[in-house]
C-alpha positions as CSV (number, residue, x, y, z in Angstrom):
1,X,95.1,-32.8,52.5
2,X,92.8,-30.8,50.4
3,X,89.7,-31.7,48.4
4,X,88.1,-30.3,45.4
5,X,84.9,-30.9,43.4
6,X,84.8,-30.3,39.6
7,X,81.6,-30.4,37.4
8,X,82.8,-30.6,34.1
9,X,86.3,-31.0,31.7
10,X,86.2,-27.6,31.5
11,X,86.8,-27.1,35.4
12,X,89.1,-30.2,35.1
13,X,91.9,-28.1,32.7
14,X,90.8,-24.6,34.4
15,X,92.5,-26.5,38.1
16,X,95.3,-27.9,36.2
17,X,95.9,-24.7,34.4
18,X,95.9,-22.6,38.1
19,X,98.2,-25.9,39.0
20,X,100.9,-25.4,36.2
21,X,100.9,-21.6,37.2
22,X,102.6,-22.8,40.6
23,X,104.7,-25.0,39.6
24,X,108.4,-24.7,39.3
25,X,111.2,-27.2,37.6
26,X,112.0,-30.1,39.7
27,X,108.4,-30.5,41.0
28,X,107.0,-34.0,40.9
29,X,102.7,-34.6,40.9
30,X,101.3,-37.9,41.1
31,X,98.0,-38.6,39.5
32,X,96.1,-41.8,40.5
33,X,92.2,-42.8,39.4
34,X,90.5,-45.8,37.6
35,X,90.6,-45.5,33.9
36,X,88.3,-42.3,32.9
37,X,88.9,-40.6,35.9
38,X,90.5,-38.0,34.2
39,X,94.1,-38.3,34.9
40,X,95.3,-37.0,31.1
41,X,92.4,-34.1,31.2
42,X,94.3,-33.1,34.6
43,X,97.6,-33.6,32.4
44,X,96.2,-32.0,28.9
45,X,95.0,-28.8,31.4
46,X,97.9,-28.7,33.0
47,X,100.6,-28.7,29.7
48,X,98.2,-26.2,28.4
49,X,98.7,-23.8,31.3
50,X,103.1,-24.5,30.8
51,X,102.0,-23.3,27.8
52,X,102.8,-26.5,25.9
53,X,102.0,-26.1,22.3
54,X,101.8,-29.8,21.2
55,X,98.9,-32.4,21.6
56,X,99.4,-34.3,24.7
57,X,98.1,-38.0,25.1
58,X,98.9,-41.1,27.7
59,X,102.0,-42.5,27.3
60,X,100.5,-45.6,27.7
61,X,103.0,-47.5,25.4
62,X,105.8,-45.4,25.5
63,X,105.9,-44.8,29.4
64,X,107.6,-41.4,28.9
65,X,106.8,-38.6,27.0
66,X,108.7,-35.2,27.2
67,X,107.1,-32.1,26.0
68,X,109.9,-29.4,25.8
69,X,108.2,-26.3,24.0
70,X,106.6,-24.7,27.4
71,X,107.5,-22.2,30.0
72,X,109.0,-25.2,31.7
73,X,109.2,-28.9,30.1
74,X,107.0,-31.4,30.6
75,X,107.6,-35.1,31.4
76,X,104.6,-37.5,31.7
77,X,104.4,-40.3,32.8
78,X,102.2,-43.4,32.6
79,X,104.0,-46.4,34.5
80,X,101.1,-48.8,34.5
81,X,102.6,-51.0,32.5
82,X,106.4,-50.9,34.8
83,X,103.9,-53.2,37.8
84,X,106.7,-55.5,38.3
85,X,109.7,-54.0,37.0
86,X,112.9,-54.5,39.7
87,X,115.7,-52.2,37.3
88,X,116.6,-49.0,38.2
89,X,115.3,-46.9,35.1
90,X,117.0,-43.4,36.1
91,X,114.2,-41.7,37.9
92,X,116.4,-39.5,39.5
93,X,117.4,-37.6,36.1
94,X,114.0,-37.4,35.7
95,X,112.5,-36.6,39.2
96,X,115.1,-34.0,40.0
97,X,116.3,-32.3,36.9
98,X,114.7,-28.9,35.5
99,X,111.3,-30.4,34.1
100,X,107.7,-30.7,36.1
101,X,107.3,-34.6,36.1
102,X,103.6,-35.6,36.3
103,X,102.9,-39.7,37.0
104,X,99.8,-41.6,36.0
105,X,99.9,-45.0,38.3
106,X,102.4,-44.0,40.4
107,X,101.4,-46.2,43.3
108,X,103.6,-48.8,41.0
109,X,106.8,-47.1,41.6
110,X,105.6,-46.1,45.4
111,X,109.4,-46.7,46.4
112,X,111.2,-44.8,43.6
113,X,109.3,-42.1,44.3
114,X,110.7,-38.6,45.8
115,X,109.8,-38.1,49.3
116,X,108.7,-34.3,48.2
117,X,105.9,-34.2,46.1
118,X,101.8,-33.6,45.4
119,X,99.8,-36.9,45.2
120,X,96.7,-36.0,43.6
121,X,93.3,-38.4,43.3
122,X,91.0,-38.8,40.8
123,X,87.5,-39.8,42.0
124,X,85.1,-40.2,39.8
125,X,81.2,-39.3,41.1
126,X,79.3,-39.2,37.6
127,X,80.1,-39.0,33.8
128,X,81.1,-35.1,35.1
129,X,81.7,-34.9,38.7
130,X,85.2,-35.8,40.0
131,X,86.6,-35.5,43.8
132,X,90.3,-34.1,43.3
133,X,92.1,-35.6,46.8
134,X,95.2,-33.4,47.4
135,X,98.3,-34.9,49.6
136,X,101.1,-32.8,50.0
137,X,104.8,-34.5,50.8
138,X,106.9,-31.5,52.2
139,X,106.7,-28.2,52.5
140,X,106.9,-26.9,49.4
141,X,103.8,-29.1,48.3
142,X,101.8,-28.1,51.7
143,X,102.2,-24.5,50.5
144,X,100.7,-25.1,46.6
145,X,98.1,-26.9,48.2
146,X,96.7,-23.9,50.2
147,X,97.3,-21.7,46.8
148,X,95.0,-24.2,45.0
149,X,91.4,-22.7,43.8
150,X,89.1,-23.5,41.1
């Protein structure tokens, strides 16, 4: 486990950016923190360094959203609203195919999740502090974790 403090948005997008930078297709982050923690900062910072061209937003409505136009694509998650869904919804396409997946809420699908993969949580300490809580699920995640800097 690794923990990081950020002071401002700015720092936010800059450890997102350093993030993306790591990460390869098939990788799967989780991203959980109370509304205005900063989860889509984290996720606008971390299109940006995939070098995603369009304006990214929650999913909130839509659940999914795929951003293609990067170095590697994008899918973004928000499954706050799939609580108490019991269907299969083909995670696996999503989870394991050539895209970086990043999940807002993903507690709510706790066993549909990979077994590999970065949890990542969102404290927040003020209107601009945040504690970043790193968990790593295998070794692939273990290893990002220690290349990890603001």
């Amino acid at each position: 486990m690794k923990e990081l403090l950020i002071s401002s948005l700015e720092e936010t997008e800059r450890l997102a950016q350093t993030i993306a930078d790591l990460l390869q297709p098939g990788d799967v982050l989780t991203l959980e923190g109370d509304l205005g923690a900063g989860k889509t900062t984290f996720t606008k910072g971390l299109a940006k360094g995939l070098g995603i061209q369009r304006t990214v937003n929650s999913p909130t409505f839509t659940i999914l959203k795929q951003y293609e136009d990067g170095r590697i694509p994008l899918n973004h998650m928000d499954v706050y609203r799939l609580a108490d869904q019991e269907e299969d919804l083909g995670w696996d396409e999503l989870f394991y195919g050539e895209s970086v997946t990043i999940i807002e809420w993903a507690h709510l699908i706790e066993d549909d999740l990979p077994e590999e993969r970065l949890d990542i949580r969102i404290e927040r300490l003020s209107d601009t502090e945040r504690k970043f809580v790193f968990r790593p699920f295998g070794e692939r995640y273990e290893k990002l974790c220690k290349e990890i800097y603001v």
